[in-house]
N, C-alpha and C positions, 0 to 999 in steps of 0.2 A: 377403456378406462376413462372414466371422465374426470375433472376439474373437480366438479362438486365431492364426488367420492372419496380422492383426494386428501382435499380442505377436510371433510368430517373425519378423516383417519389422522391426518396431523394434528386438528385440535383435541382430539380423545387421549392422544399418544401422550401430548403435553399437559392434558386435564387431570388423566387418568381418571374422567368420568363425564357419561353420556349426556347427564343431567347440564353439568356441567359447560361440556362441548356446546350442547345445542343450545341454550340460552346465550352463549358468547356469539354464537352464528345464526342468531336470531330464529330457529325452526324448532320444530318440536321434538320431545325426544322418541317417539315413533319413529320417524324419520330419518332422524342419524343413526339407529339401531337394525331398522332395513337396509340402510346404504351399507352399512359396516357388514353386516350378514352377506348380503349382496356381493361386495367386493373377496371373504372370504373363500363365497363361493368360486368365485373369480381365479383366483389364486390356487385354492386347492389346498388352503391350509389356515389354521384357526391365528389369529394374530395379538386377542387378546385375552386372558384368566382373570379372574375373580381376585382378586386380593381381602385383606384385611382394610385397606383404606378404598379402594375402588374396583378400578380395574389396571391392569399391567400390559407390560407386551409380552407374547408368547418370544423363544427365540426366534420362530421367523417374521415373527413382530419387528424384533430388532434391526433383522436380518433386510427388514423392507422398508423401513422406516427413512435412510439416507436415499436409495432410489425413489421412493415417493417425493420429498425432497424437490430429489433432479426434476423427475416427472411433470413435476406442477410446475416448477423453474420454467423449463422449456417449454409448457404447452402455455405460462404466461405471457414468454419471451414472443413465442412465435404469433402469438394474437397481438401483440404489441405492432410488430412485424410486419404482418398483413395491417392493420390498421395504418401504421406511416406510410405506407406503399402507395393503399387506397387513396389516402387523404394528400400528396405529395410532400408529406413529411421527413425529414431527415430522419433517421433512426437513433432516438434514445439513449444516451452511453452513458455509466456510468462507472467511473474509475475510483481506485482507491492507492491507496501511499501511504508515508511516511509519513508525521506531522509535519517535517520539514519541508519536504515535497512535493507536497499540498500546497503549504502558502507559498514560495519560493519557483515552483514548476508549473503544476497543473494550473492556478489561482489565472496566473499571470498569462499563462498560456489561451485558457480561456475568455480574459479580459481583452485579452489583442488581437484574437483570431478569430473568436466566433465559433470555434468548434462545437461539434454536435453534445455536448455534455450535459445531461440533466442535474449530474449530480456529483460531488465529489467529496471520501470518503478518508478518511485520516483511521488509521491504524497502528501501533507496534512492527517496527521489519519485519516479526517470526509471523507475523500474522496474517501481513498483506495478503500473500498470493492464497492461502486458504480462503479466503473469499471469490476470487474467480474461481477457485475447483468446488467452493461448494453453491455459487449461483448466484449469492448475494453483489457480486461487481461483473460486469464486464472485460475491463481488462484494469491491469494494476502496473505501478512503477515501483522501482526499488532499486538500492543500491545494492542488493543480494542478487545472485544466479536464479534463474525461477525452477523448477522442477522440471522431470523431460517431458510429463503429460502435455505440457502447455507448451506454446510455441514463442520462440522469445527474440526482442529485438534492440542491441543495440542502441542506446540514442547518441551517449555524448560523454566525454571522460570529462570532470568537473575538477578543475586543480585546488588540489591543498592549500592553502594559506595562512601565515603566521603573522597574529594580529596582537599587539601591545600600544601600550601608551606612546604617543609623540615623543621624540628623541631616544627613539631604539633603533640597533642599526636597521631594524624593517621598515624605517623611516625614509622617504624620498627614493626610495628604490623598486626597482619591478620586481629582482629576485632577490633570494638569500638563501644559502645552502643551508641544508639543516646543520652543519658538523658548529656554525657558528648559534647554535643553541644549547651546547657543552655546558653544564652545569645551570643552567638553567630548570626551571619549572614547567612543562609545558599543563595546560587543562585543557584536555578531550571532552566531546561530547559523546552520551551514550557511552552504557555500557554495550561490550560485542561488537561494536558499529564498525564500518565502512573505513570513515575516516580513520577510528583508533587501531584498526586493524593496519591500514597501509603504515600509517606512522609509526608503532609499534616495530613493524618487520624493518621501516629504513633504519631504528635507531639502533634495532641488531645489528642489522647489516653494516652500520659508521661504529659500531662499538662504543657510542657515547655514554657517557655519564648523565642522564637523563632523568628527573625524576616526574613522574605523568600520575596526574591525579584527574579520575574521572567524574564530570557532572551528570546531570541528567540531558542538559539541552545543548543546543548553540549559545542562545542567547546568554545562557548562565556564565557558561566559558569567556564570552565578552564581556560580561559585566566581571567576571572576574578578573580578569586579565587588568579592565579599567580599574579596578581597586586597586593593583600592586600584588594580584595572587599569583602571579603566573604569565605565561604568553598563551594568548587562543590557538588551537590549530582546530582550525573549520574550515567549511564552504562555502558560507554565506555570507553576504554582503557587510561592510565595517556595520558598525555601530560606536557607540557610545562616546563617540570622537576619536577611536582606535585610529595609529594607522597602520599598515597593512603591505606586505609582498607576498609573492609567489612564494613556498616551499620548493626547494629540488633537494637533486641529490645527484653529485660526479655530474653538475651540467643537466641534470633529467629532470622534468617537470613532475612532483609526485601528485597521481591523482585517483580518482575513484570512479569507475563508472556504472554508468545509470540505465536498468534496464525496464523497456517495456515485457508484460507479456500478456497471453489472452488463448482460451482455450480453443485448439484448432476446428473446433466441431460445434464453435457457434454458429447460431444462427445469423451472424452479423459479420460472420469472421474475414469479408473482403472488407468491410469497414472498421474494422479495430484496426486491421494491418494498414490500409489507407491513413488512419487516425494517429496509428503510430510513427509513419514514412513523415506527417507533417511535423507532430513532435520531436523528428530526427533534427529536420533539417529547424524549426523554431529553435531549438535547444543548441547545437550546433551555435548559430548566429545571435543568441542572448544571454549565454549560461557558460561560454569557454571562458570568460574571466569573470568571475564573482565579482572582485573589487567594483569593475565597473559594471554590474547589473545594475536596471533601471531601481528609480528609488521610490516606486511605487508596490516595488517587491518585498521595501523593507520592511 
């Protein structure tokens, strides 16, 4: 099954029309109409119907449609492959995250290390790891569990922090237990998130009187917090002249941690695992205390 074959059945799939496909893939439509025949014959079953606006997928249209997909994924990935081998090139990587995890991890990770990364992908949490299982990233980070197909790695538990104006008691201090946010407003970032999730369960668990209003960002949560709306609970480095402590709780450090993962059956997969061992140990030594992350991160 070749490449070409492929490309013409993906672009028809998404055309729903040959005329169509083949002027987008610059060939004629003779051509994509033998390849498509050709590959049916291949398979042993018809993939696409005649519709009222073109053409459709048969169900094993459908049915073929995500393997085709992989198919081409892999035989790109692996010519990629062979090609850095040849040429003594590092191998290709590209990763995907969180918005925040992008600029605040991978960005900086990048910047300082030199890692092999071609490219680096900003997503929704629910979304990340769908992109390693469907081809589009190599491997992804998130502050979520990744699924069991994939293989998943630890990096670094990220501590909580509670950030307000100068002259609150999170002023000139390292820690502050949550119990002394009793009546208070806290603002969360993200909804569903990581951080609103841990903090959420401590303020069960202290039985406070808490009232948590959630934003969409970090940054927004610090800009509010700097207004007088509230106190930030984030990960990310002060801003807006915020100052800033640790969160605990009964003496415990509250925090979140942050996983790599990457499909066991890449083509690459001694080098995502490699790629992820160095973002252990980078994240480790520049990410266990936010406050002081470098301020090139901010």
């Amino acid at each position: 099954m070749k490449q070409t074959v492929l490309r013409y059945f993906l672009n028809v799939a998404l055309l729903g029309s040959v005329s169509k496909a083949a002027e987008r893939l610059g060939v004629t439509q003779p051509t994509v109409s033998r390849q498509l025949a050709s590959l049916e014959k291949e398979l042993g079953a018809r993939l696409f119907t005649r519709t009222s606006t073109g053409l459709g997928l048969t169900p094993a249209g459908r049915s073929f449609l995500p393997a085709a997909r992989d198919i081409l994924t892999r035989m790109e990935r692996g010519a990629e492959l062979v090609r850095a081998v040849d040429s003594g090139r590092h191998v290709g990587i590209t990763a995907v995250a969180p918005t925040t995890t992008m600029h605040y991890v991978l960005s900086p990770f990048l910047a300082h290390t030199g890692a092999p990364l071609v490219d680096i992908r900003d997503t929704v949490p629910d979304l990340v790891y769908g992109q390693v299982l469907d081809g589009t990233a190599d491997i992804a980070l998130n502050t979520r569990r990744a699924p069991l197909q994939l293989t998943e790695r630890r990096l670094v538990e990220i501590p909580l922090n509670v950030q307000g104006p100068p002259g609150g008691p999170w002023s000139g201090r390292a820690a502050i237990d949550i119990r002394e946010l009793r009546g208070l407003r806290a603002v969360v970032p993200g909804k569903g998130s990581a951080v609103g999730a841990v903090f959420d369960t401590a303020v069960r668990r202290a039985g406070l009187d808490v009232e948590v209003h959630t934003v969409t960002s970090a940054p927004v949560a610090q800009a509010a917090a700097r207004a007088g709306q509230g106190v930030a609970i984030v990960i990310e480095p002060l801003r807006f002249g915020l100052d800033g402590a640790r969160l605990t709780q009964a003496g415990r450090q509250l925090t979140i941690a942050l996983y790599a993962a990457w499909d066991p059956d890449h083509y690459a997969a001694h080098e995502l695992g490699a790629l992820a061992d160095r973002l252990a140990e980078w994240s480790t030594d520049t990410l266990s205390d936010p406050l002081t992350w470098p301020v090139e991160a901010h």
